[in-house]
N, CA and C atoms as an extended XYZ file, in Angstrom:
384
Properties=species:S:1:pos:R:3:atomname:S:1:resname:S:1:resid:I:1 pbc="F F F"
N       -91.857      -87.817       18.309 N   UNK     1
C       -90.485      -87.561       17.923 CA  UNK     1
C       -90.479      -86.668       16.684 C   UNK     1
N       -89.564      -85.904       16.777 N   UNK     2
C       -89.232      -84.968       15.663 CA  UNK     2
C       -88.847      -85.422       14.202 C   UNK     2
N       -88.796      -84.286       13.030 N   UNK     3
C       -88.389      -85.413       11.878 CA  UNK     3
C       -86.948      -85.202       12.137 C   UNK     3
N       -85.818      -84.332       12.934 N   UNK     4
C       -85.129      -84.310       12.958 CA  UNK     4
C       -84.424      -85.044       13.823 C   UNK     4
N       -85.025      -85.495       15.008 N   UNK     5
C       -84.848      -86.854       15.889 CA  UNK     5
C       -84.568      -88.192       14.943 C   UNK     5
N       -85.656      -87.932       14.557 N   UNK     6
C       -85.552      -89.111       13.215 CA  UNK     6
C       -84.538      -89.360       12.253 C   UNK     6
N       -83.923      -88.507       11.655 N   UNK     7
C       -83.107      -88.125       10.573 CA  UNK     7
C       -81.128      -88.561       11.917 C   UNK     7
N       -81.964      -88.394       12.910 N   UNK     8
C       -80.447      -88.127       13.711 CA  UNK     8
C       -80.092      -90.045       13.966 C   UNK     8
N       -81.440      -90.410       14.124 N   UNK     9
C       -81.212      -92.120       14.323 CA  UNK     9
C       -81.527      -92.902       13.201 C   UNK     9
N       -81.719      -92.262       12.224 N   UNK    10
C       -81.684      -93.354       10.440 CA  UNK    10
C       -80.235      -93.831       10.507 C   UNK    10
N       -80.383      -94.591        9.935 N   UNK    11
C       -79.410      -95.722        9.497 CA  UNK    11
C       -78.520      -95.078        8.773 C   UNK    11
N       -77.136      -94.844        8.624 N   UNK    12
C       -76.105      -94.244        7.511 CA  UNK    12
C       -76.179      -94.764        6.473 C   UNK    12
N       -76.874      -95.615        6.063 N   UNK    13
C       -76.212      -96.676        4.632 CA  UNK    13
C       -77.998      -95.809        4.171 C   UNK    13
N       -79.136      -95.650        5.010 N   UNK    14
C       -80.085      -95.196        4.620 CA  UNK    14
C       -80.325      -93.410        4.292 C   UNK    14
N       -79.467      -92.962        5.569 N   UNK    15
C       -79.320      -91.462        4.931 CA  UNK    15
C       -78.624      -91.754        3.425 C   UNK    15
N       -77.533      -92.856        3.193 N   UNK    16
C       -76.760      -92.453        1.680 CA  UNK    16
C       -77.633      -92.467        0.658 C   UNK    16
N       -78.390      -93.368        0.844 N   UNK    17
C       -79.448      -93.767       -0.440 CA  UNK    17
C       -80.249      -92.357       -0.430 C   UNK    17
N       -80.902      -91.731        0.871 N   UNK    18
C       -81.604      -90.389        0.368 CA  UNK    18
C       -80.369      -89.769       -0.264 C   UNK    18
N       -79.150      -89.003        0.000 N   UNK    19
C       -78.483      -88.455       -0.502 CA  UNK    19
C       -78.402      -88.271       -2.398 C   UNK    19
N       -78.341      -89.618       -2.613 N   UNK    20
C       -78.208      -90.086       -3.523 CA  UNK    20
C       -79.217      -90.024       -4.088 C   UNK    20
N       -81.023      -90.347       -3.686 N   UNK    21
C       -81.575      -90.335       -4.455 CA  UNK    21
C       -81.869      -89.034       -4.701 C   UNK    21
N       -81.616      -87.634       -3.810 N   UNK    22
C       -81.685      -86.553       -4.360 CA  UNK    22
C       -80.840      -86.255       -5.143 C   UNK    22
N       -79.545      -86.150       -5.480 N   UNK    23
C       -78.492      -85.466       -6.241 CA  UNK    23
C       -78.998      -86.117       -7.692 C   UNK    23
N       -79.518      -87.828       -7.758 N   UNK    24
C       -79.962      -87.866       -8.863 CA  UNK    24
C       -80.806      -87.368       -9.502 C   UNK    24
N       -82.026      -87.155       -8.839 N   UNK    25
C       -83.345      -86.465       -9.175 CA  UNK    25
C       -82.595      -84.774       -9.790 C   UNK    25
N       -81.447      -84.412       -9.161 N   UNK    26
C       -81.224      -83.145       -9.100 CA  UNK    26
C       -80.211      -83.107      -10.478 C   UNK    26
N       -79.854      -84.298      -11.109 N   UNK    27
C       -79.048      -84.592      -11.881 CA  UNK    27
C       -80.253      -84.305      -13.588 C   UNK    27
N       -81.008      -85.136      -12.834 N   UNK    28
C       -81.891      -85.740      -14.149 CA  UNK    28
C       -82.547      -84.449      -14.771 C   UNK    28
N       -83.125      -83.475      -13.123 N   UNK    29
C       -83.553      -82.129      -13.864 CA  UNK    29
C       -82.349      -81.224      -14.587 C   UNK    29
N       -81.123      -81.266      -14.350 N   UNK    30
C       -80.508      -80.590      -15.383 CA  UNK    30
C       -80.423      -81.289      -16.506 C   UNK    30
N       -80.348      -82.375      -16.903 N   UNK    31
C       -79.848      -82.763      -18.070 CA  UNK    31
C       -81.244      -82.880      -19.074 C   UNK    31
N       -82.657      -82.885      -18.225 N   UNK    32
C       -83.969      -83.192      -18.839 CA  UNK    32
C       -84.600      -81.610      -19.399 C   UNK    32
N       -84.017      -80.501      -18.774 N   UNK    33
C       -84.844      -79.059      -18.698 CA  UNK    33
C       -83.745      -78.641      -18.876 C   UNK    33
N       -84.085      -77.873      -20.158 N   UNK    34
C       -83.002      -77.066      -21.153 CA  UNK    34
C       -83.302      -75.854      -20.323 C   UNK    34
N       -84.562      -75.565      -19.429 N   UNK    35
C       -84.621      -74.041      -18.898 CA  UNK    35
C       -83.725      -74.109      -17.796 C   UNK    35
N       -83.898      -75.185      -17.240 N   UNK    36
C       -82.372      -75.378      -15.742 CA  UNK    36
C       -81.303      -75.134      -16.264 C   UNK    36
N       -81.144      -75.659      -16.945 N   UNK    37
C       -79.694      -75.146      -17.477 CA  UNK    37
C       -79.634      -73.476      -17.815 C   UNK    37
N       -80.713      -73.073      -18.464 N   UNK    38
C       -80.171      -71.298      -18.650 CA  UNK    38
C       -80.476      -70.933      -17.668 C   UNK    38
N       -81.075      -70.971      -16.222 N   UNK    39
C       -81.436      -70.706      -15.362 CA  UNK    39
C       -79.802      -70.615      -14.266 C   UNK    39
N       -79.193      -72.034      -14.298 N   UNK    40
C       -78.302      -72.048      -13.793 CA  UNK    40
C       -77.090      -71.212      -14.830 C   UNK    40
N       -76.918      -71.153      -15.770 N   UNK    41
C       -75.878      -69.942      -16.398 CA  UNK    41
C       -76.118      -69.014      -16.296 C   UNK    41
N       -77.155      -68.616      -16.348 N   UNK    42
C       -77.509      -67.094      -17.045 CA  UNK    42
C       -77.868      -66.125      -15.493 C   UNK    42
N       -78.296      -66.821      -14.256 N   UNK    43
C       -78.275      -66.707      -12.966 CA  UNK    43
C       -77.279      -66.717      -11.942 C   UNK    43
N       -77.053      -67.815      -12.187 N   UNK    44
C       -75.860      -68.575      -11.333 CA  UNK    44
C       -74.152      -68.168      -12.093 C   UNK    44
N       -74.522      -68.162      -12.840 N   UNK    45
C       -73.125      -68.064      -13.720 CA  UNK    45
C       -72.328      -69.749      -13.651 C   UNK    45
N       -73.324      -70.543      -13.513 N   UNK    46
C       -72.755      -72.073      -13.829 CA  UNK    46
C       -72.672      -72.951      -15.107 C   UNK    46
N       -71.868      -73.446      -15.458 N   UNK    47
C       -72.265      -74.366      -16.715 CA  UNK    47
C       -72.616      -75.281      -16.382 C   UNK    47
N       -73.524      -75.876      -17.149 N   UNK    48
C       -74.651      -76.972      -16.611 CA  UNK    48
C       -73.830      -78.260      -17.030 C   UNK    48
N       -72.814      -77.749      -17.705 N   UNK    49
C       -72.046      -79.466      -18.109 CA  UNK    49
C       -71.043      -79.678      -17.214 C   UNK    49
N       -70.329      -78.774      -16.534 N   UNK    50
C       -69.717      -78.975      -15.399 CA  UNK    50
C       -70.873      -79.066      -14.473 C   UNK    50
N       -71.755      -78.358      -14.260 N   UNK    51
C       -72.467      -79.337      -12.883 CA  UNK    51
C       -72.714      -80.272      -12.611 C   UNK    51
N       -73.163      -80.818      -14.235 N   UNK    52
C       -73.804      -82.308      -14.175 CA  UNK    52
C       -72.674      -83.324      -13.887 C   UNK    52
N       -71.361      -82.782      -14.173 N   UNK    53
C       -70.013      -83.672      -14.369 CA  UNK    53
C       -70.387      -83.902      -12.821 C   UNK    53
N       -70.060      -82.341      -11.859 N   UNK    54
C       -69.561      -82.356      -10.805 CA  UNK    54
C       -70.658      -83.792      -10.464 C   UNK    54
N       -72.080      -83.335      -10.279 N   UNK    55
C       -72.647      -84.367       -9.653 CA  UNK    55
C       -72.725      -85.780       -9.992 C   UNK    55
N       -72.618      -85.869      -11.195 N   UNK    56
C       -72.002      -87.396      -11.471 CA  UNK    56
C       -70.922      -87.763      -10.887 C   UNK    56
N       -69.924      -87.124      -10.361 N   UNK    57
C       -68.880      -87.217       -9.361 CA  UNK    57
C       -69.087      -87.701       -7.872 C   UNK    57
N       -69.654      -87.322       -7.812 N   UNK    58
C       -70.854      -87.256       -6.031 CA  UNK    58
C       -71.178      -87.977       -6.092 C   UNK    58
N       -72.578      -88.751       -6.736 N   UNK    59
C       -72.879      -89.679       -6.945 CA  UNK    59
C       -71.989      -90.676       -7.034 C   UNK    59
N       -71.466      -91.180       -7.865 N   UNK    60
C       -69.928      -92.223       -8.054 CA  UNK    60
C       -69.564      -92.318       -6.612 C   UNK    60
N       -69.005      -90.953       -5.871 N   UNK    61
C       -68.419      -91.401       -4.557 CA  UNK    61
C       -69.302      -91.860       -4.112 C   UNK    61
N       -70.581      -90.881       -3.476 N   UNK    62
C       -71.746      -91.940       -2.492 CA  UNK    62
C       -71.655      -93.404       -2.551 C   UNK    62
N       -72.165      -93.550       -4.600 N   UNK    63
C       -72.591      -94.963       -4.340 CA  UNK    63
C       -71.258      -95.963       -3.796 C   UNK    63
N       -69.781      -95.101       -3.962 N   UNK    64
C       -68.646      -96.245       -3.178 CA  UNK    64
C       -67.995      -96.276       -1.872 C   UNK    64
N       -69.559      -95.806       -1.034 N   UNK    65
C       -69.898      -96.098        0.246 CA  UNK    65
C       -70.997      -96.402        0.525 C   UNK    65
N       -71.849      -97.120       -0.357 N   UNK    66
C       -72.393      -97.965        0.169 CA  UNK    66
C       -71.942      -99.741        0.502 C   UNK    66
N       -72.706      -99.787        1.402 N   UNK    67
C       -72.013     -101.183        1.595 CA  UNK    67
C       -72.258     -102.279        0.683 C   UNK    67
N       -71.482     -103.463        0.558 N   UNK    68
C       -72.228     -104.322       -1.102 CA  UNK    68
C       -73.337     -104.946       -0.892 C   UNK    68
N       -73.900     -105.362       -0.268 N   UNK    69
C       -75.593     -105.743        0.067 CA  UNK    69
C       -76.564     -104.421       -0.277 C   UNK    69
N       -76.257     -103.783        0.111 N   UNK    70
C       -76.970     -102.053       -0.151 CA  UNK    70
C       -76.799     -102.089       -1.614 C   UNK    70
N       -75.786     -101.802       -2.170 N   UNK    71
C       -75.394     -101.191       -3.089 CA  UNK    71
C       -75.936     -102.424       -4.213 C   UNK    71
N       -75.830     -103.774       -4.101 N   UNK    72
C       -76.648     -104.579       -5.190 CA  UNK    72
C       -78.030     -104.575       -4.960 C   UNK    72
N       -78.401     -104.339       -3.922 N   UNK    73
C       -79.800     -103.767       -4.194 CA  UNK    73
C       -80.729     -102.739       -4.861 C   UNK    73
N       -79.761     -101.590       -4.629 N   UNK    74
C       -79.612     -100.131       -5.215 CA  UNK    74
C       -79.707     -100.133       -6.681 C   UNK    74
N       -78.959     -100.815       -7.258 N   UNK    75
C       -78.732     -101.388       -8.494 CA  UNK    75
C       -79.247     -101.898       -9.366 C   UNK    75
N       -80.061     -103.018       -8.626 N   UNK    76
C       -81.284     -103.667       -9.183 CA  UNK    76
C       -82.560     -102.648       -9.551 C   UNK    76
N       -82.684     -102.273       -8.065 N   UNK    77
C       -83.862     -100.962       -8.168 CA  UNK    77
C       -83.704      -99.829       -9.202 C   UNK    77
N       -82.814      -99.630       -9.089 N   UNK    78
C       -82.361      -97.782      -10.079 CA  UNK    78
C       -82.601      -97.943      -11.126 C   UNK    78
N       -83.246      -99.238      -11.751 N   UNK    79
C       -83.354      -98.961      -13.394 CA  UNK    79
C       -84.353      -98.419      -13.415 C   UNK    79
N       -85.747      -99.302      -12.641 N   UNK    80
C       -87.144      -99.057      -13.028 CA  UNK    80
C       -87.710      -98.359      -11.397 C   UNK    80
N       -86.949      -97.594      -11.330 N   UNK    81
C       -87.708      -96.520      -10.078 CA  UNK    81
C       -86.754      -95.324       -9.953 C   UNK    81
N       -87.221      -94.222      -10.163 N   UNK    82
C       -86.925      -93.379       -9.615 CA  UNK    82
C       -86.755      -92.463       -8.500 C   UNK    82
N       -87.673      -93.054       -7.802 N   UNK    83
C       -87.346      -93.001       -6.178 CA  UNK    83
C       -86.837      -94.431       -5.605 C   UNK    83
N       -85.638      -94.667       -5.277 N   UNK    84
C       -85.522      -96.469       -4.174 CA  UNK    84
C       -85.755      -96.184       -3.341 C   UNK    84
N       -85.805      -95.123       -2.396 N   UNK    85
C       -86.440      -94.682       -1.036 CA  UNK    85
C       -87.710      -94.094       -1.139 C   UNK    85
N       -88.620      -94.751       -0.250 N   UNK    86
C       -89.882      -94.496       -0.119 CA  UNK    86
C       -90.334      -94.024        0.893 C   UNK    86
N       -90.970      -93.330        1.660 N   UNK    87
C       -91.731      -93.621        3.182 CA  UNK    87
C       -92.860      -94.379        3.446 C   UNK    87
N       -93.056      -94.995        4.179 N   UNK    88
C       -94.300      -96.145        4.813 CA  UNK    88
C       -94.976      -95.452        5.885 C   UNK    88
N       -96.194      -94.820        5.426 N   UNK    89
C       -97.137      -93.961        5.667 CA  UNK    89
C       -98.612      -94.711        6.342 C   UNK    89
N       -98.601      -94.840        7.632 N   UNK    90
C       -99.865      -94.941        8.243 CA  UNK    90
C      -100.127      -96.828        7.235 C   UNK    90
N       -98.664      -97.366        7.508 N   UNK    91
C       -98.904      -98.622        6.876 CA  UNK    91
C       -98.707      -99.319        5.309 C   UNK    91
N       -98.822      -98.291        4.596 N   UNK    92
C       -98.762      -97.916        3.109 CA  UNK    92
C       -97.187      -97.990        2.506 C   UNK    92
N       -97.253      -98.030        2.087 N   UNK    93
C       -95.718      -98.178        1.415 CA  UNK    93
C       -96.057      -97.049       -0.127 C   UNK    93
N       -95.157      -96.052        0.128 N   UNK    94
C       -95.669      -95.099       -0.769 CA  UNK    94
C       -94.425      -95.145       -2.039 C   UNK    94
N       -94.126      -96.639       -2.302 N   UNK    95
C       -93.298      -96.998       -3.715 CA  UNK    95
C       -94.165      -97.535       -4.589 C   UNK    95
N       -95.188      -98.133       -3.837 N   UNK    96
C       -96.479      -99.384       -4.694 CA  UNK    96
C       -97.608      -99.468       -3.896 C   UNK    96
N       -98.299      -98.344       -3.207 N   UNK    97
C       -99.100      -98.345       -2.333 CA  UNK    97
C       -99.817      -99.182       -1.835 C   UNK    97
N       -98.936     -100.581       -1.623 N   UNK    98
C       -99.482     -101.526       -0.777 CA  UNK    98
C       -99.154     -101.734        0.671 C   UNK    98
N       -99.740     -102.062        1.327 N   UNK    99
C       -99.894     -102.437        2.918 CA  UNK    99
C       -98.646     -103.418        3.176 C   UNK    99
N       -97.909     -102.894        3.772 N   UNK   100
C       -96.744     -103.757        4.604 CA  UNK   100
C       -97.354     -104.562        5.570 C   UNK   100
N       -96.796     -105.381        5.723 N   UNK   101
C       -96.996     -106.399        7.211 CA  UNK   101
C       -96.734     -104.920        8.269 C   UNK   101
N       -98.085     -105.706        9.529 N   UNK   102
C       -98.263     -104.664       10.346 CA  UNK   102
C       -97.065     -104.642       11.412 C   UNK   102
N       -96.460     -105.939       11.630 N   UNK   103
C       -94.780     -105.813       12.006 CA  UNK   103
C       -93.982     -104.923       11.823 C   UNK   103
N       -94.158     -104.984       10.737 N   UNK   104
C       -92.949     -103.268       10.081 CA  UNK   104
C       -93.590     -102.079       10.003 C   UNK   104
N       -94.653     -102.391        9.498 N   UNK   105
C       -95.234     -100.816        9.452 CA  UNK   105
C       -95.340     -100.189       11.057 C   UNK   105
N       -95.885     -100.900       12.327 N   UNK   106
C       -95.589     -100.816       13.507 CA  UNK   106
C       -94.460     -100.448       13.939 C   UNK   106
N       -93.019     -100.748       13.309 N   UNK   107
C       -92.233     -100.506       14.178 CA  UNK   107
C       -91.719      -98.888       13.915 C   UNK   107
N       -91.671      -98.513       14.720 N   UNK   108
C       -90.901      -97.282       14.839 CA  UNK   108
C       -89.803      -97.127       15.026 C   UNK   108
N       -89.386      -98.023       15.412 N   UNK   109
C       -87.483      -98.242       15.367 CA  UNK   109
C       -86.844      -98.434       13.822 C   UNK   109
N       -88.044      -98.867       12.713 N   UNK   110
C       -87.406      -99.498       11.594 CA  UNK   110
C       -86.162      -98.729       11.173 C   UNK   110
N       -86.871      -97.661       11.125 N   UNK   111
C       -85.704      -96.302       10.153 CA  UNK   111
C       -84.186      -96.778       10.888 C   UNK   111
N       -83.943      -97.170       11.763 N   UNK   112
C       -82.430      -97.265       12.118 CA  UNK   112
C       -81.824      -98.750       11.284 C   UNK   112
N       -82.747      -99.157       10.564 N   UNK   113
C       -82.343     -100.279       10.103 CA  UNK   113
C       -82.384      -99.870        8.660 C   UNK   113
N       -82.008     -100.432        7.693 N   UNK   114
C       -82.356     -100.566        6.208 CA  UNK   114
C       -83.191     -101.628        5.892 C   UNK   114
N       -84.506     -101.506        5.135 N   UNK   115
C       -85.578     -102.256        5.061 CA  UNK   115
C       -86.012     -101.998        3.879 C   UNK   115
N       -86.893     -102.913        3.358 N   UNK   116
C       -87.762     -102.706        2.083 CA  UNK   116
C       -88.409     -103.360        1.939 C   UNK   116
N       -89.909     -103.049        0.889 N   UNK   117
C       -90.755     -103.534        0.645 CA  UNK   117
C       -90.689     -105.034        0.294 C   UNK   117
N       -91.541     -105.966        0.774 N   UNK   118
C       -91.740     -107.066        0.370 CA  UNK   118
C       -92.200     -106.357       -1.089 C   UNK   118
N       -93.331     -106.077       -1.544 N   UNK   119
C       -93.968     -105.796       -2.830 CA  UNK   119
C       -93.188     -105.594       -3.756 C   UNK   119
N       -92.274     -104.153       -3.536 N   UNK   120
C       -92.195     -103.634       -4.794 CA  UNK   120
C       -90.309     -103.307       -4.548 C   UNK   120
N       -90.039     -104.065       -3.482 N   UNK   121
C       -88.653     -103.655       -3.136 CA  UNK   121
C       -87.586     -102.386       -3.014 C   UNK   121
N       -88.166     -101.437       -3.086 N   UNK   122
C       -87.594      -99.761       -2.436 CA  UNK   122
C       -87.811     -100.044       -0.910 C   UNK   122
N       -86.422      -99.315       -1.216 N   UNK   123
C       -86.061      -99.015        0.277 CA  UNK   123
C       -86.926      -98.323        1.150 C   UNK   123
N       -87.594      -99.144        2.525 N   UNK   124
C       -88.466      -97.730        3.069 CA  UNK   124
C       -87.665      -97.412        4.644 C   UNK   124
N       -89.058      -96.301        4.770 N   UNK   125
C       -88.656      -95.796        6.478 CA  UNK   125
C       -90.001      -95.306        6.908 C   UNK   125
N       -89.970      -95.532        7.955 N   UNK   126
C       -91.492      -95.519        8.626 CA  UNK   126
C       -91.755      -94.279        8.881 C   UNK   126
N       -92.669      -93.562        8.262 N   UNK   127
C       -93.479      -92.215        9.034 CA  UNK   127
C       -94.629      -91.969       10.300 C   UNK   127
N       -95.342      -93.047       10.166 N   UNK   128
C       -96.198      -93.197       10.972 CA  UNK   128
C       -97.710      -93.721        9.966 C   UNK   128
């Protein structure tokens, strides 16, 4: 199966969390790299304090669609991880590179579900 097969049968509450965990990552590099920012003005013709607004905006909405089981999970996780979505790689859980039960790591259906590590609790999805 394709990664785009894949991406077409993930779970919605699991595409949000990728969504989300990119715009943050995408958040953190403007506000962390003073060169992103002249990069985005001086290129783009953007101000980096309205971008960051905008995407703090985005974010806010996403996270008030996630559902509340999702979203107190999300919550818990987001302090001390910067990725909550992980992929589970040939068994591996690539949040705390420990071995999942071969149940889950086996299934290939997981991704339509929302799941996470026993270990280290990020959200995963099975790669193979």
């Amino acid at each position: 199966m394709t990664a785009a097969a894949d991406r077409a049968r993930m779970d919605p509450q699991l595409m949000l969390l990728l969504e989300l965990q990119d715009l943050r990552a995408q958040r953190k590099e403007l506000a962390e790299s003073e060169q992103a920012g002249q990069v985005e003005s001086e290129h783009f013709h953007i101000d980096p304090t309205a971008a960051g607004q905008e995407l703090d905006l985005k974010i806010a909405e996403l996270e008030g669609e996630l559902d509340p089981g999702v979203r107190a999970r999300y919550e818990r996780i987001l302090p001390s991880r910067d990725r909550v979505v992980v992929p589970v790689i040939n068994g591996v859980c690539y949040g705390c590179f420990v071995s999942i039960p071969t149940a889950t790591a086996g299934d290939q259906e997981s991704h339509t579900d929302v799941q996470g590590c026993e270990h280290c609790g990020s959200f995963i999805y099975i790669l193979g």
